[in-house]
Each structure stands twice: as structure tokens, then as C-alpha cells.
N, C-alpha and C positions, 0 to 999 in steps of 0.2 A: 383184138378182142371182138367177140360177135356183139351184136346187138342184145341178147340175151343173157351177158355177162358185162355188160357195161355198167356203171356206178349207178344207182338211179337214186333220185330223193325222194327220200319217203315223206310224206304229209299224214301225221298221225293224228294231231290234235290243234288247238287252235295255239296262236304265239306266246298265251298266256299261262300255257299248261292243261288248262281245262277240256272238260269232252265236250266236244262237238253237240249241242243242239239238234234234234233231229228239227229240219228246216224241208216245209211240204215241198211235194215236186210243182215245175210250174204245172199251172192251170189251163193254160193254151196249148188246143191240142196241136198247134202249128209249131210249140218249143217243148215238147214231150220229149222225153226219150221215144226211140224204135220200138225199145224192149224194157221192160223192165230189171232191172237186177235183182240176184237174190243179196238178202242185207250183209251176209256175211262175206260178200266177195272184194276181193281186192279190183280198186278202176285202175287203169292204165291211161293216162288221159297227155294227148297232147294240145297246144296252143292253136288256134285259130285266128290270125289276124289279115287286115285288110286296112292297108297304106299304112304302115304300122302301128296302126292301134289295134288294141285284143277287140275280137269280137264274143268270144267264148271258147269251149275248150271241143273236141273232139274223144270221146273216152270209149274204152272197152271195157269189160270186166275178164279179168284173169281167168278165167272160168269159160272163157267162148262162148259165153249164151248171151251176153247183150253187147248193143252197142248207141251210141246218141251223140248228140251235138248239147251242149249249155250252153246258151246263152249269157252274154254278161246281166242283159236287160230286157224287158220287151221291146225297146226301140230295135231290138235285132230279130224281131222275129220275120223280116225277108230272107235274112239270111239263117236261121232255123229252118224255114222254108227248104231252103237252096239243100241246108246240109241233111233235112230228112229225105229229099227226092235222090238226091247223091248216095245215099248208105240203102235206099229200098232200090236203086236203081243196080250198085256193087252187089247186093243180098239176090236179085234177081238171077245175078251171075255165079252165082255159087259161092260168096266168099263168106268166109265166117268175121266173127267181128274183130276177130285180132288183125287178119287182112286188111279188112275195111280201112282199122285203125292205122293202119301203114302205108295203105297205097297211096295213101293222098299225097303225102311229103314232099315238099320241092315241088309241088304241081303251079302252071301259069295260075297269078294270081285272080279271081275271078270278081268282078265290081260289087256284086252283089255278095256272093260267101267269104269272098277273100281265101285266102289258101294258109297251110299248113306248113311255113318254113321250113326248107330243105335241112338249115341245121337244129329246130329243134329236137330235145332228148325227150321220150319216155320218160314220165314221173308218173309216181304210185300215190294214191290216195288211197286210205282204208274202206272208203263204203263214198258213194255215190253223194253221201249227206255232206260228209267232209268235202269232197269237191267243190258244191252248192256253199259249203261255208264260207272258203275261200276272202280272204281280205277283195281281193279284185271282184267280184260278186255281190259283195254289201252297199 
């Protein structure tokens, strides 16, 4: 199977059934997204962790117009740091954001951004808001 027809989980709504809250973007232009998404686009979003603990997620939008780093916290924002210099530095080089969101995989783990485990899977969140909801994020 290609990576493009591999099973993915969807994350459509919170564990209770209920819609998602829209929840503001952070405020620190250091834990920003790159880009903005537009609200109807589907993220693609993989894990970010450092010594095994999550630091936040790494996400695309479906749509190849954005891409960003989350944060779980602001106590990550070195590592927000780390991962907006890392996608303006890949964006320098021509890649688009689905790119972006791939290259990383399996990369040496870095002290400060930590890396993208070689076996995480692509999962799908409906909108950038839902990501941001996320139980790991509260």
C-alpha cells in the first residue's frame, strides 16, 4: 500500500460527540502557524516528540497552502522556534507543505525540536480547530 491509501484516523469531533469549539490560534508569534489555513480544509498532522514525550504536532492542510508546528504548551515555544525556522528554511527550498510535512520522518532526534518518529502515521483532523482541541493540548 502507498502512503496515500494507508488506513488514516479521522478526528472529526471531540470523544463526547459534540463540535469542536472554535478555540483562538496561539498568540505568540514564536507558536504561530507559517500559514494560515483556510477553515474548511482537511490538516494532516503528524506527532512531534522529544525523549518521548509529545511536544506538539507537525500539520499540513490537504490543500497544499499551509503548513505549522502546535505546540502542546508555551513552555514549547523553543521548540516552535526550532520547527518554524525548519518549515521557512524546507519553504526556502521549494517544498510545499505536504513535503514539508514528510520530510521530517525518522530524522536524528534534535534536543531542542525533538523529531517526528520514523513510524508515525498521518492522521486527519477536520480543521486546524479540532487539532488545537485535541485531549493532549488541554
Amino acid at each position: 500500500m502507498t502512503k496515500e491509501t494507508e488506513p488514516v484516523d479521522d478526528l472529526t469531533a471531540h470523544p463526547d460527540g459534540a463540535s469542536p469549539a472554535s478555540i483562538p490560534p496561539p498568540t505568540s508569534p514564536d507558536t504561530a502557524p507559517r500559514h494560515t489555513p483556510t477553515s474548511t480544509a482537511l490538516i494532516r498532522y503528524l506527532p512531534v516528540v522529544r525523549k518521548g514525550a509529545l511536544l506538539g504536532f507537525l500539520w499540513a492542510t490537504e490543500t497544499d497552502d499551509a503548513v505549522g508546528f502546535l505546540a502542546l504548551d508555551t513552555a514549547e515555544e523553543p521548540a516552535a522556534r526550532f520547527w518554524a525556522d525548519r518549515i521557512a528554511h524546507s519553504e526556502r527550498e521549494g517544498l510545499r507543505p505536504l513535503q514539508i510535512l514528510r520530510r521530517w520522518g525518522g530524522t536524528a532526534e534534535d534536543p531542542v525540536g525533538g523529531t517526528v518518529p520514523a513510524a508515525a502515521r498521518e492522521r486527519i483532523a477536520v480543521s486546524l480547530d479540532v487539532l488545537r482541541a485535541l485531549p493532549s493540548l488541554q
